[in-house]
KOLNUVEX-993669 format. One record per residue (C-alpha): x negated, y negated, z negated; residue in one letter. Coordinates in steps of 0.5 Angstrom, whole numbers, padded with zeros to 4 digits, always signed. Last residue first. Layout:
residues N
XYZa...
This chain:
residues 412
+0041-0032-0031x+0035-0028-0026x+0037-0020-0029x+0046-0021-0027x+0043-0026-0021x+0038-0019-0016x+0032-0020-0018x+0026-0021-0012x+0029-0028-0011x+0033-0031-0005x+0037-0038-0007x+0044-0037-0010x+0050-0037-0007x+0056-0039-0011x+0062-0037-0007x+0069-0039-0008x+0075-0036-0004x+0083-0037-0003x+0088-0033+0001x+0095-0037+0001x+0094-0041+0008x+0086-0040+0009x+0082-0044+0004x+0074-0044+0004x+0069-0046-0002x+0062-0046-0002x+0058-0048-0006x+0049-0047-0005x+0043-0045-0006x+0043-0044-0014x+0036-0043-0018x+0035-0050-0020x+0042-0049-0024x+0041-0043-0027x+0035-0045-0029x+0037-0052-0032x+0043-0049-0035x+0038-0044-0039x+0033-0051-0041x+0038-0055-0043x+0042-0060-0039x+0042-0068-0042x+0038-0070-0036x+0042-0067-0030x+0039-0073-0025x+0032-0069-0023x+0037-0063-0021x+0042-0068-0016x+0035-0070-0013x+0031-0064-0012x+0038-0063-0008x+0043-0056-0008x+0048-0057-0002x+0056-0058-0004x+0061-0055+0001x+0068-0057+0001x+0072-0052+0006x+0080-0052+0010x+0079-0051+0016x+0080-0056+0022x+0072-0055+0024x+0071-0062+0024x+0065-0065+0028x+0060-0069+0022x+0062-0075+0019x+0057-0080+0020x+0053-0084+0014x+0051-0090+0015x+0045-0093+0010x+0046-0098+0004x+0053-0100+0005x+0057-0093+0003x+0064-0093+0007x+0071-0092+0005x+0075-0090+0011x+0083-0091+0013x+0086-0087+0019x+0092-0088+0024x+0092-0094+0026x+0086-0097+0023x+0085-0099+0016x+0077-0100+0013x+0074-0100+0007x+0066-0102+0005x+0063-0100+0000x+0057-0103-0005x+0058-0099-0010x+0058-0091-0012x+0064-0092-0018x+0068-0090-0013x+0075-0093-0015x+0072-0099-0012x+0074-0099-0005x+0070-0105-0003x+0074-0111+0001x+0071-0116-0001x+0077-0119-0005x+0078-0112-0008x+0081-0105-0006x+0083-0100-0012x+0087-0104-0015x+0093-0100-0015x+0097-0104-0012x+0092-0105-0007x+0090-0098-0006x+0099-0096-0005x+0099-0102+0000x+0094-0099+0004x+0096-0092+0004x+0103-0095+0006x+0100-0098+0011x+0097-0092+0014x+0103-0089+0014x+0102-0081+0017x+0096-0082+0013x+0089-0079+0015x+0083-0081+0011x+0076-0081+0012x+0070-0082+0007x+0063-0084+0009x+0057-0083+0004x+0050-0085+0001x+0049-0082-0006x+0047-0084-0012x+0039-0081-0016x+0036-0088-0020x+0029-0090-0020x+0028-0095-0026x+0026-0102-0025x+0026-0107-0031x+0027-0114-0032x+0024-0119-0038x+0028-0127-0038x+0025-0131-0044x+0030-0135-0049x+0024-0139-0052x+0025-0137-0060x+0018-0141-0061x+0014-0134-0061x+0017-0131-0056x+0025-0128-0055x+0027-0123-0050x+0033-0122-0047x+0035-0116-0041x+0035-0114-0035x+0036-0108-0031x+0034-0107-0023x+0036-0101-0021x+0031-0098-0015x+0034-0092-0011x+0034-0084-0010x+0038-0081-0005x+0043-0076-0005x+0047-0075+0002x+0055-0075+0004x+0060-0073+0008x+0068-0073+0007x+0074-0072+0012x+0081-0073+0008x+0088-0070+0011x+0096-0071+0010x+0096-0078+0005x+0102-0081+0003x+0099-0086-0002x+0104-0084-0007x+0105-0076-0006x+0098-0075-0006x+0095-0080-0012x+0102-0077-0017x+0098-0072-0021x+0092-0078-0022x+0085-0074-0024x+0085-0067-0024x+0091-0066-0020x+0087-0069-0015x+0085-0062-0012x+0091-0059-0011x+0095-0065-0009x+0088-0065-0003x+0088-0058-0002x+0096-0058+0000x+0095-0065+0004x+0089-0062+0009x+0082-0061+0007x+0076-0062+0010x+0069-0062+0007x+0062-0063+0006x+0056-0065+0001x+0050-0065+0001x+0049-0066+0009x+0046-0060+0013x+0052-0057+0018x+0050-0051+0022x+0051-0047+0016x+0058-0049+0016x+0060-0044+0023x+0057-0038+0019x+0061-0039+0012x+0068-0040+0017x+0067-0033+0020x+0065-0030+0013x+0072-0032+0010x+0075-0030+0017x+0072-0022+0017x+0073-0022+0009x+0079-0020+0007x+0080-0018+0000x+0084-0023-0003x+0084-0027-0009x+0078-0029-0009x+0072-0032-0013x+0064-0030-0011x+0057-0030-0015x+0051-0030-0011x+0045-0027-0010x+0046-0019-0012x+0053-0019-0013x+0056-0021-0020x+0064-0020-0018x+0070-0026-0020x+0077-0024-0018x+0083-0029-0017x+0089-0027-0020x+0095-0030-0019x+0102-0030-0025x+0108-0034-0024x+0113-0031-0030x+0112-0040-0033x+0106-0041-0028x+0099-0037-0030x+0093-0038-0027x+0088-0033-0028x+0081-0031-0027x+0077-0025-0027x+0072-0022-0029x+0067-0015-0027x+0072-0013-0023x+0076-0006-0023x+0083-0009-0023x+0084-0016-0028x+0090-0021-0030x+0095-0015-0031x+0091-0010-0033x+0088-0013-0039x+0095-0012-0042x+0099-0018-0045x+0104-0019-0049x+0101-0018-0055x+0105-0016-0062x+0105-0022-0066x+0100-0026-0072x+0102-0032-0075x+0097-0035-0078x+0092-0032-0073x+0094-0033-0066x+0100-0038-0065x+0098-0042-0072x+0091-0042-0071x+0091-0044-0064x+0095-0050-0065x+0090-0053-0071x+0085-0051-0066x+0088-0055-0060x+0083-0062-0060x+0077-0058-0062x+0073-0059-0055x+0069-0054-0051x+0072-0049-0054x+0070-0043-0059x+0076-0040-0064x+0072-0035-0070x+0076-0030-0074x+0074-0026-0080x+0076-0030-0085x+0077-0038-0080x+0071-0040-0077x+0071-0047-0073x+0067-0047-0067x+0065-0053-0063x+0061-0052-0056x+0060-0060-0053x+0053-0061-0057x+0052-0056-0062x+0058-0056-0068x+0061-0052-0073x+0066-0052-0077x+0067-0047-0083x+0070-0052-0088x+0065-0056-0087x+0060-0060-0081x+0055-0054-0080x+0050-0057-0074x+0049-0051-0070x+0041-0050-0069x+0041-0043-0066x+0039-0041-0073x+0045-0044-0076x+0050-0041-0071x+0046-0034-0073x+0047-0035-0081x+0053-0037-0079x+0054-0030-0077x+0051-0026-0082x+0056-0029-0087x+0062-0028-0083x+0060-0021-0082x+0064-0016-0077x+0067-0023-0074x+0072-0023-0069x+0072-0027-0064x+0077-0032-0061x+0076-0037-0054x+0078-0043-0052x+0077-0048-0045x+0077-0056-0045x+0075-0059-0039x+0081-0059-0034x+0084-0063-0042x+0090-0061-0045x+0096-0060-0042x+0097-0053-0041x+0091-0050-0046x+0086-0047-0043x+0083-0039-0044x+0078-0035-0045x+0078-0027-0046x+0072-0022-0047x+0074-0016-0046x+0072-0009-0048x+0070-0013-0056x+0064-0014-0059x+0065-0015-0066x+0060-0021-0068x+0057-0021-0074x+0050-0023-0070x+0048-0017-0067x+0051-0018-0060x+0048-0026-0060x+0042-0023-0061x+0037-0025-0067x+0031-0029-0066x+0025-0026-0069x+0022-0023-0062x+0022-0030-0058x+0023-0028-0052x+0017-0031-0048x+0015-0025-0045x+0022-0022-0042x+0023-0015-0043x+0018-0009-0042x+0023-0006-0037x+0023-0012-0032x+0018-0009-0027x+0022-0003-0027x+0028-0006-0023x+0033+0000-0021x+0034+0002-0028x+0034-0006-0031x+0040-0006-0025x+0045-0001-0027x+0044-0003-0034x+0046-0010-0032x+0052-0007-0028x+0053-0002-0034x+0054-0008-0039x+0058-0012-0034x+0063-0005-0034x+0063-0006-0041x+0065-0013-0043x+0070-0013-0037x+0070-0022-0038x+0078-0025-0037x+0078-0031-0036x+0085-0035-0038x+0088-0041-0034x+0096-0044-0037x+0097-0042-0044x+0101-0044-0047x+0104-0037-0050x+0097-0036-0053x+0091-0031-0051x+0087-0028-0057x+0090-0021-0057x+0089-0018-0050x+0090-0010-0051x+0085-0007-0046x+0082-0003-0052x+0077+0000-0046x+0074+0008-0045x+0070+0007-0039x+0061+0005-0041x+0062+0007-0048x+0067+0013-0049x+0066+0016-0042x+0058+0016-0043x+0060+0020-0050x+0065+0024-0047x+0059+0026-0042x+0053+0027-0047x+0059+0032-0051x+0060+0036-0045x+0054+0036-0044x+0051+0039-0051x+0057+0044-0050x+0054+0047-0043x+0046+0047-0046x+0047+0051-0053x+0051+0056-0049x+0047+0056-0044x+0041+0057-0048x+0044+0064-0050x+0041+0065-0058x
């Protein structure tokens, strides 16, 4: 027989196979509910073939990690069914922390086999728990969050009452590992996530010259944290807290630096001896708080004032105790308020007039973080740095990691 008969239809059919599991996509998003208002979508396979991509060109981890424990079962083949596109999603008007996602499940059974082994606590009637990740299976379906506060909600918008989908993967991500969508009523902005070699960037443009040019003029800066931001990115950032802090206390521009430092805190406490005498007994630990300076700019400084004092922020002492951080001092002038730590000055740095917040990696601030696991913990021992720049519309946040020989998709 004509080998090239043999050879031709054999290369055709390794094609279509590549063609069909790293490129051919269901990008029908089915499990993102009418309120939501945030969505990350993961493009399973094209993170899959980056994660190849990178275990070919890196030999010294195909043997695979020695301390892997051979018996435990992966997530992929724990009766899940893998989809092309995993999809996260945060309800409006619930909690910043609180993000969701549903899975189908091939084999339930084997599945809670899986939670179990991964010490999941089973508390009935298909929940289960392990400290903040909650699951609740419902026949061939799993919801996951952060919290199980919308389940009931979730499950009679997706799974009760299933509908037509009206969104596409084309609509929230373009050839990108994953992606991250605000949606707003009609309103939809797409923010790009890419896994590169030593860090992980988020953005909604593809320019790069200022957005490198502004990274550049921060390296010089060595404070742990840093940042400058104008009125629009204070409103932004506040909405976590209080929606209205903003537009209240007038304020246009805030200015910060601060510095970790580890301290004694003394903790006292009762004890009685053998004739019921009330002895005094204290205790010193060494605690991680920071030292910092905070200015804002009002276009009333009065008017500030008086909104931190009708929120009773500022007290006989004048300390600003809406910063848990204590002792503090705050102080007006005719243009300008700043909240001051007492223990040791921290001075600002010379602005830049962008709009940024930089926060440094600190021995300190990964000794504080007690309750992490030991893979949170890696992945966060191996971060430099986090820079977030704004620049009128266009938006971008970097994660830089520290420099190792394998690039982040083998390190995490």
């Amino acid at each position: 027989m004509n080998k090239k008969k043999i050879i031709v239809p054999l290369i055709l059919i390794l094609a279509a196979a590549v063609y069909w599991v790293f490129f051919h996509k269901d990008k029908t998003l089915k499990f993102i509910p009418e309120n939501a208002d945030a969505v990350v979508i993961i493009d399973v396979k094209k993170l899959t073939g980056q994660y190849l991509f990178s275990l070919i060109t890196h030999p010294s981890e195909w043997s695979g990690s020695p301390t892997k424990d051979k018996s435990s079962v992966s997530f992929k083949n724990s009766g899940i069914r893998v989809p092309d596109f995993f999809q996260i999603f945060h309800v409006r008007d619930s909690k910043f922390s609180e993000w969701y996602s549903i899975l189908e499940l091939k084999d339930p059974q084997k599945f809670i086999k899986f939670l179990k082994s991964r010490q999941f606590t089973d508390k009935g009637n298909g929940n289960f728990q392990k400290d903040q990740i909650f699951i609740v299976i419902e026949k061939e379906y799993c919801i996951a969050g952060t919290s199980d506060q919308a389940f009931e909600s979730i499950k009679k918008q997706l799974l009760h009452t299933p509908q037509k989908s009206k969104w596409n993967a084309d609509q929230l991500i373009y050839n990108t590992a994953a992606s991250i969508s605000f949606i707003s009523g009609q309103k939809i902005r797409n923010f790009s996530i890419e896994v590169k070699d030593d860090e992980v960037e988020i953005r909604n443009n593809t320019e790069t010259e200022i957005f490198n040019s502004i990274a550049s003029r921060l390296q010089k800066k060595n404070h742990f944290l840093e940042m400058e931001l104008d009125a629009e990115n204070v409103k932004n950032y506040a909405r976590f807290f209080n929606k209205s802090f903003v537009d209240s206390s007038d304020i246009s521009y805030l200015r910060a630096s601060a510095d970790l430092v580890q301290v004694n805190d003394t903790i006292i406490s009762y004890e009685y001896d053998d004739d019921f005498n009330e002895t005094e007994k204290k205790t010193i630990q060494k605690i991680t708080q920071p030292d910092y300076i905070v200015e804002f700019q009002s276009r009333i400084p009065g008017k500030t004032w008086e909104y931190f004092h009708a929120k009773k922020w500022i007290n006989t002492q004048n300390q600003f105790t809406a910063i848990p951080f204590q002792p503090n001092t705050i102080s007006k002038t005719n243009s300008r308020i700043i909240i001051q730590s007492t223990r040791k000055p921290v001075s600002l740095s010379p602005g830049i007039k962008e709009n940024y917040m930089l926060i440094r990696n600190s021995p300190l601030l990964f000794s504080s973080l007690k309750t992490l696991s030991e893979t949170e913990k890696k992945i966060i021992s191996g971060i430099d740095h986090i820079l977030y720049v704004n620049k009128a519309q266009d938006y971008r946040i970097t994660v830089k990691a520290k420099k190792g020989e394998l690039p982040l998709i083998l390190r995490w």
